[in-house]
C-alpha positions in Angstrom: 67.3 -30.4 15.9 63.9 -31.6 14.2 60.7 -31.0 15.6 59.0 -33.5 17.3 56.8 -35.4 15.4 53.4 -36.2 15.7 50.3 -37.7 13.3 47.0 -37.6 13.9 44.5 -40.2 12.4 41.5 -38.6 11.2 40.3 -35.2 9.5 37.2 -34.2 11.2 36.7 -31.4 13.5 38.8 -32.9 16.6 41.6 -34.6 14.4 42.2 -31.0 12.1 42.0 -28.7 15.6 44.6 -31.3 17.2 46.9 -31.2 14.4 46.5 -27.2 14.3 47.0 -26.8 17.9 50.3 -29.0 17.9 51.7 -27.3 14.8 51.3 -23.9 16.7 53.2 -25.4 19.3 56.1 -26.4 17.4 55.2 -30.1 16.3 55.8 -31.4 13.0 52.4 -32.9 12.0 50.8 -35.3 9.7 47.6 -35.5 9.2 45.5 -38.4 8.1 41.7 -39.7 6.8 40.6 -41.6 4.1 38.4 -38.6 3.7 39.5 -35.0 2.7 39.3 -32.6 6.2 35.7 -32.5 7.0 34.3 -34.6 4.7 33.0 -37.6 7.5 30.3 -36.7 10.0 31.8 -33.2 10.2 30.6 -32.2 7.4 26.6 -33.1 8.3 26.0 -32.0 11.5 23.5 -29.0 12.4 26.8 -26.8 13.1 25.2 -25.8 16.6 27.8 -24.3 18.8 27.4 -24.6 22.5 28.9 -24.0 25.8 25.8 -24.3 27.6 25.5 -28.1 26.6 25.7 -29.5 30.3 22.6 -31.9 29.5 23.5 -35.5 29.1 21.4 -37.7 26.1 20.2 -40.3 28.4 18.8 -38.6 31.5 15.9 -40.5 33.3 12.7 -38.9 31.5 14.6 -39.9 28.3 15.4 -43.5 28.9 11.2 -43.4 30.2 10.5 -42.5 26.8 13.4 -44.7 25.1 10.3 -47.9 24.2 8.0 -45.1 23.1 10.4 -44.0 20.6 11.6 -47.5 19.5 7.8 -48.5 19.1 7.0 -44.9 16.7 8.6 -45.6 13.2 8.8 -41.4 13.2 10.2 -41.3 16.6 13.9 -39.9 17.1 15.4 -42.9 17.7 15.6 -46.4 16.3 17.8 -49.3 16.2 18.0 -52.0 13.3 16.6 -55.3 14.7 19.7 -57.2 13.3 22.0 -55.1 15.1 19.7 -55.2 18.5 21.7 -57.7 20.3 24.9 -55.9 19.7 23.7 -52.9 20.6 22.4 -54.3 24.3 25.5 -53.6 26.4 25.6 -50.1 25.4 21.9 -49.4 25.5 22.4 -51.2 29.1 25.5 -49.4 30.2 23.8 -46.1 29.1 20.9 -46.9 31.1 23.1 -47.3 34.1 24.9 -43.7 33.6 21.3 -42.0 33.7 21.2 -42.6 37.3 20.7 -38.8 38.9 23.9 -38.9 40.9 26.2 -40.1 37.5 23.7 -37.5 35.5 25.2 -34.6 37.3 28.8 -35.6 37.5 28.5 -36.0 33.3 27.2 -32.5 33.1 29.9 -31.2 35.1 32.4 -32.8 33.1 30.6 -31.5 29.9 30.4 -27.9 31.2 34.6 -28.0 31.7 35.2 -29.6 27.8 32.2 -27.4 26.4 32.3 -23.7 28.3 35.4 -22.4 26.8 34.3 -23.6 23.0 33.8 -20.0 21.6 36.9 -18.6 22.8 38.9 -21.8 21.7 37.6 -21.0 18.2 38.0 -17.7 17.8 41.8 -18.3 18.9 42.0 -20.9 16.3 40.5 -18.7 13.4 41.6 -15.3 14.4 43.1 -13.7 11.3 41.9 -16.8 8.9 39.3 -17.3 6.1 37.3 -19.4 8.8 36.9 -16.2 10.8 33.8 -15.2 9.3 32.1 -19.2 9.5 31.0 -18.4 13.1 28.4 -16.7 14.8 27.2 -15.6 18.0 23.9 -16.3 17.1 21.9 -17.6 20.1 19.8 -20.6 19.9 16.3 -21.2 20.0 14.1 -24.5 21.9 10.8 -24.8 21.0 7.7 -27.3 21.8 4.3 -27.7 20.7 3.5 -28.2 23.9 3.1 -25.4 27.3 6.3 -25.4 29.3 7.5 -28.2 27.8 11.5 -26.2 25.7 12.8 -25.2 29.4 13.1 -28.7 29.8 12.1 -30.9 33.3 13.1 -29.4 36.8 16.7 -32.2 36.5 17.9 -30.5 33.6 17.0 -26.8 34.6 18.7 -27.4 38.1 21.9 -29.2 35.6 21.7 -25.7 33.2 21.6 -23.4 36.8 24.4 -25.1 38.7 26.5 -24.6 35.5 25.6 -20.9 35.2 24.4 -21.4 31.7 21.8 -18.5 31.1 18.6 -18.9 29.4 15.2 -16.9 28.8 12.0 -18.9 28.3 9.8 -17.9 25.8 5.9 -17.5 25.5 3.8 -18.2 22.2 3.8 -14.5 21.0 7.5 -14.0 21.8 8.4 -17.2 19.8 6.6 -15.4 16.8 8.2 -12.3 17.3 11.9 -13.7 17.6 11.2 -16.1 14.8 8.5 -14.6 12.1 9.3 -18.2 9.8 8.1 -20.5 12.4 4.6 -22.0 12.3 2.0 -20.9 15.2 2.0 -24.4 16.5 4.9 -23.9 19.2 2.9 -23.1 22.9 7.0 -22.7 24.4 10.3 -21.6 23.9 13.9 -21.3 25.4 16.5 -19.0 24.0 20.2 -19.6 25.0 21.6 -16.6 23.8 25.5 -17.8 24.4 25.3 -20.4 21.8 26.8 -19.7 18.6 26.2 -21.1 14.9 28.8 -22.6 11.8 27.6 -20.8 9.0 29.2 -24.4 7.3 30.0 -26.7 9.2 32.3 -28.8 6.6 34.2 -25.2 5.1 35.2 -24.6 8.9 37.2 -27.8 9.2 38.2 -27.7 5.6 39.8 -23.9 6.7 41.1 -24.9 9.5 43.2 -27.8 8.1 44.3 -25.3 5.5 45.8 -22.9 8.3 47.7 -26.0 9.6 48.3 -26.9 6.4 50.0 -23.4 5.7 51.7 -23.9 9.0 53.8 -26.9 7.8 51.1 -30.0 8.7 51.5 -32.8 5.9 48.0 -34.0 4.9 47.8 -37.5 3.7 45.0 -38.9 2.2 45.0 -43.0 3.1 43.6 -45.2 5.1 45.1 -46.8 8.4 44.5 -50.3 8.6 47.0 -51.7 11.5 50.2 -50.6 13.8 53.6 -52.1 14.4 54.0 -52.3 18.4 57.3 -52.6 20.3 56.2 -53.6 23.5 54.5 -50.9 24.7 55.3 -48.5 22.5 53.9 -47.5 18.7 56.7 -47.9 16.1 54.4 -47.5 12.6 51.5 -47.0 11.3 49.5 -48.9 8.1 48.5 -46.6 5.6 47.4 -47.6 2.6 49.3 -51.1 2.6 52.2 -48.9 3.4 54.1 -48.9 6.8 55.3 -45.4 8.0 57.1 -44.6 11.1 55.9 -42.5 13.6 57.3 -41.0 17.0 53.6 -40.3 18.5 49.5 -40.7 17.4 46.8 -39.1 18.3 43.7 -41.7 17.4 40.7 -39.3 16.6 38.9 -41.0 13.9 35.5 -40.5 15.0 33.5 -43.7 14.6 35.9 -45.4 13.0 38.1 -44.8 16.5 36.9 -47.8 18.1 38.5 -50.3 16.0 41.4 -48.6 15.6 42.0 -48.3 19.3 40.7 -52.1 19.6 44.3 -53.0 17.7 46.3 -51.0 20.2 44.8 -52.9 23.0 41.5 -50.9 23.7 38.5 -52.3 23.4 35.7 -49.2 24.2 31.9 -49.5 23.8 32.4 -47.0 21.2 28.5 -46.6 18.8 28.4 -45.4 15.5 25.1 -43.8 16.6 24.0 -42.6 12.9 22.3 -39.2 12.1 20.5 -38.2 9.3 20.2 -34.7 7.5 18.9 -32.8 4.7 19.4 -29.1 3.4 17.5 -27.1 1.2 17.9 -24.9 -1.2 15.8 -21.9 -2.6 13.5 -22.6 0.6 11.7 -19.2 0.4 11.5 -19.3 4.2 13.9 -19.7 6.9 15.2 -19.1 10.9 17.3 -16.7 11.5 19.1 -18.9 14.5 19.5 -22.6 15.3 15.8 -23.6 16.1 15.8 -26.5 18.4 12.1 -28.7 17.9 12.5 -30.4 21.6 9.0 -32.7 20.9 11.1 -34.5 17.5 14.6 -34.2 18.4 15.6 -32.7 15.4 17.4 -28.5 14.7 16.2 -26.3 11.7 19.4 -24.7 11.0 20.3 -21.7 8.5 24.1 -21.9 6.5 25.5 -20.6 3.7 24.4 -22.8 1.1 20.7 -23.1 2.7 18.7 -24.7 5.3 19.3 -27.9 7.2 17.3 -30.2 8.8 19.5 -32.6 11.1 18.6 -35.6 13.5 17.1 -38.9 14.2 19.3 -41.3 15.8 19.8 -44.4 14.4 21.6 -47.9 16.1 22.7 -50.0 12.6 26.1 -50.4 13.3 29.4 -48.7 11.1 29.1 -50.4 7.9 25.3 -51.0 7.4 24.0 -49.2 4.5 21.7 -46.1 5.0 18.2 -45.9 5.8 17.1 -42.9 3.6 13.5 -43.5 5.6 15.1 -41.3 8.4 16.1 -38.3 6.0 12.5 -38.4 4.5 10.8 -37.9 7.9 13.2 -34.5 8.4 11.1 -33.1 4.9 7.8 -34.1 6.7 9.0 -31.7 10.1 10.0 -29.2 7.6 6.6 -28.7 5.9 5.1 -28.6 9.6 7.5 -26.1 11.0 7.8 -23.7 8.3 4.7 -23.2 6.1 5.0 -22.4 2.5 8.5 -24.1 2.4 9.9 -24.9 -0.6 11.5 -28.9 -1.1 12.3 -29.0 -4.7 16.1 -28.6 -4.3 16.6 -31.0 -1.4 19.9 -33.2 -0.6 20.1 -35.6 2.2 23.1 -37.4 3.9 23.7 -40.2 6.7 27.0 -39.8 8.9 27.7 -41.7 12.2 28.4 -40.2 15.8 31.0 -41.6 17.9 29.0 -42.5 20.8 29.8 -43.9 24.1 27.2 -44.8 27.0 28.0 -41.9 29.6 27.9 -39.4 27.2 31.5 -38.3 27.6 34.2 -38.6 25.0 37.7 -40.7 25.5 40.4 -38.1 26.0 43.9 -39.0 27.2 46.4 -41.1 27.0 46.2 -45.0 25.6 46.2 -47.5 28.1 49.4 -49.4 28.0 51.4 -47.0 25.2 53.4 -44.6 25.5 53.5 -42.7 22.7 49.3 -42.9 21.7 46.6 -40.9 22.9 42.9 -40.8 22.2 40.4 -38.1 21.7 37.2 -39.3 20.0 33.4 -40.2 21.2 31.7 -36.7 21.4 28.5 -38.1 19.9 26.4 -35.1 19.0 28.7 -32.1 20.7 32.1 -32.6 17.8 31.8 -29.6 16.4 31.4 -27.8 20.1 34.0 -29.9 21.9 36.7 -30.2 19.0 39.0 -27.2 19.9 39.0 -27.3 23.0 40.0 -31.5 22.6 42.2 -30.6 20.5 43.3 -27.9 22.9 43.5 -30.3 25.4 45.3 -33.5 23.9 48.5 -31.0 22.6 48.5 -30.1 26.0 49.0 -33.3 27.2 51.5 -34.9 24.4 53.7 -31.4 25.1 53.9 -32.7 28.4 52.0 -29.8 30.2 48.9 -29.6 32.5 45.7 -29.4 30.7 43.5 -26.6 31.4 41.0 -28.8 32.9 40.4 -31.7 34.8 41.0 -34.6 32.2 40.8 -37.6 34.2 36.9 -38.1 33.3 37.2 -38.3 29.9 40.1 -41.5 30.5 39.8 -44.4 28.7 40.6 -46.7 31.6 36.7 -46.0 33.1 35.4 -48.7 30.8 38.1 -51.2 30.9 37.8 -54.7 32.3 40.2 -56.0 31.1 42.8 -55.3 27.8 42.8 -57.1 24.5 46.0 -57.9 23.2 47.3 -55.4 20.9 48.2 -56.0 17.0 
């Protein structure tokens, strides 16, 4: 008898630990992205791994400071003005989620898909190359300002209730943990559980190799529609070219949102952009994940030098980049870490799947059968994707999922369904 099988639209961090997960559980997989494994917004992010990530974006001192950060062409955050009006209803419906009631019921929800992140990847890598990409590292908040990196009272009661330890930080002890830093940061936080990607990009490039070496087929194409059968998915278009398929995880990142839009779904799904850039040769450096909590940005130290990732930017999924936002990060550097060298610089734009109440789609597609979804982790993919991936096996194999899924369910944003096709 064959194995059941399974394909999995997209390569990043969530789409590779899904399809390594379900190939250790007897699956036959096929894995698919126009992209290599890793090589979309995988590939750029900061590589910060974190369990205590209990904190929702959009909590009420942050949407207070949302037209302060609109007005500052430095600030953290912008949106294009031709993409304003689309933008709206999300901006809206996230403004509606930072109420304090729905903040803490997010965090809860984040603490169950994020607290068992380090363990999920070091079942996932034991005895692999990727082994040696991660780090038990700690991670370090800092401010320019006095008691400013513990954060406000709402999120130090949101890191308590979730047990998530941290040690606050004077100006001296800030020097002494991180020699590199400027003498310009008055307060610090270390959260000594977090842990680091040492590269981000050669994690989920090893792991798809371990499914690979498992028996998951990696194709290379990209899906532009499915063949339906009343409720159920008969085929997918790769390519121009149909191929049957028996079950489909969607986890395509940003690009989710319009695939699950032709299976019926229509989700407030933002390609919330982020910007980057790494150095090499840059004579000084962090030893751990440095945090700036005034610019919104992380200073973090990999294998092939140190990177400078953040800025959120509203421009849509197909708007060319704003290579303004990557220039800034060089500015921060030069502040942050004096006598640092930008000769050898690159810079990259990737886009965050981002939906209003900060929690990812995970579960099964509304209305078929044989689809489920498991996308929208906005800036926690590289912490949330094993255990997702964890999670979404679970639930195709038929078996209880180790948490509570039912927040993460597509069905919270839906009014009403589009006809699929």
């Amino acid at each position: 008898m064959s194995a059941p099988r399974v394909c999995v639209i997209g390569a990043g961090i969530v789409g590779v630990c899904s399809a390594l997960w379900l190939q250790r559980r007897g699956f036959s997989v096929t894995l698919v992205d126009a992209l290599g494994p890793g090589e979309g917004a995988s590939s750029g992010n900061a590589g910060n791994i974190s369990p205590g990530s209990v904190v929702p974006h959009l909590i009420p001192e942050v949407l207070r400071a949302l037209p302060g950060w609109l007005l500052n062409p430095q600030g953290p955050l912008s949106v294009r003005p031709g993409h304003l009006i689309k933008a709206l209803p999300w901006l809206i419906a996230a403004a509606r989620s930072s109420e304090r009631s729905r903040v803490f019921e997010v965090a809860r929800s984040m603490h169950a898909l994020h607290g068992g992140t380090i363990a999920a990847y070091e079942e996932l890598t034991r005895g692999t190359p990727a082994a040696g990409l991660l780090e038990r590292s700690g991670q370090l908040y800092v401010s320019e300002l006095p008691d400013v990196a513990q954060g406000s009272q709402l999120v130090q009661q949101l890191r308590a209730e979730a047990g998530v330890r941290t040690i606050a930080l004077d100006w001296m002890e800030i020097h002494e943990l991180e020699p590199a830093l400027a003498p310009i940061f008055k307060s610090g936080l270390l959260l000594p559980d977090n842990a680091r990607l040492k590269n981000p990009h050669q994690m989920v490039a090893a792991l798809a190799a371990e499914a690979q070496r498992l028996g998951t087929t990696i194709h290379r194409g990209a899906v532009s529609a499915f063949d339906l059968d009343g409720g159920r998915l008969t085929g997918v278009i790769i390519d121009g070219t149909r191929h049957a398929v028996e079950r489909v995880v969607v986890a395509a990142g940003a690009a989710s949102g319009e695939l699950a839009a032709m299976l019926g779904t229509r989700l407030p799904l933002e390609a919330e952009r982020g910007y980057h850039i790494t150095i090499v040769d840059a004579g000084v450096a962090p030893r751990i994940p440095v945090m700036h909590c005034d610019s919104k940005f992380v200073a973090a130290p990999m294998n092939m030098g140190l990177r400078l990732a953040g800025t959120a930017e509203f421009a849509g999924l197909h708007a060319p980049p704003n290579w303004k936002r990557a220039e800034m990060l060089k500015l921060q550097a030069e502040r942050m870490f004096p006598g640092i060298r930008l000769a050898n610089t690159t810079r990259w734009m990737g886009s965050r799947p981002s939906l209003p109440d900060g929690l990812p789609v995970l579960g099964a597609a509304p209305g078929i059968e044989n689809a489920w979804f498991a996308f929208g982790n906005s800036h926690f993919g590289m912490t949330a994707g094993p255990v997702m991936g964890k999670l979404v096996s679970a639930m195709i194999a038929g078996e209880t999922p180790d948490i509570d899924v039912s927040p993460f369910g597509a069905e919270r944003f839906l009014k009403r369904r589009v006809k699929p096709g």
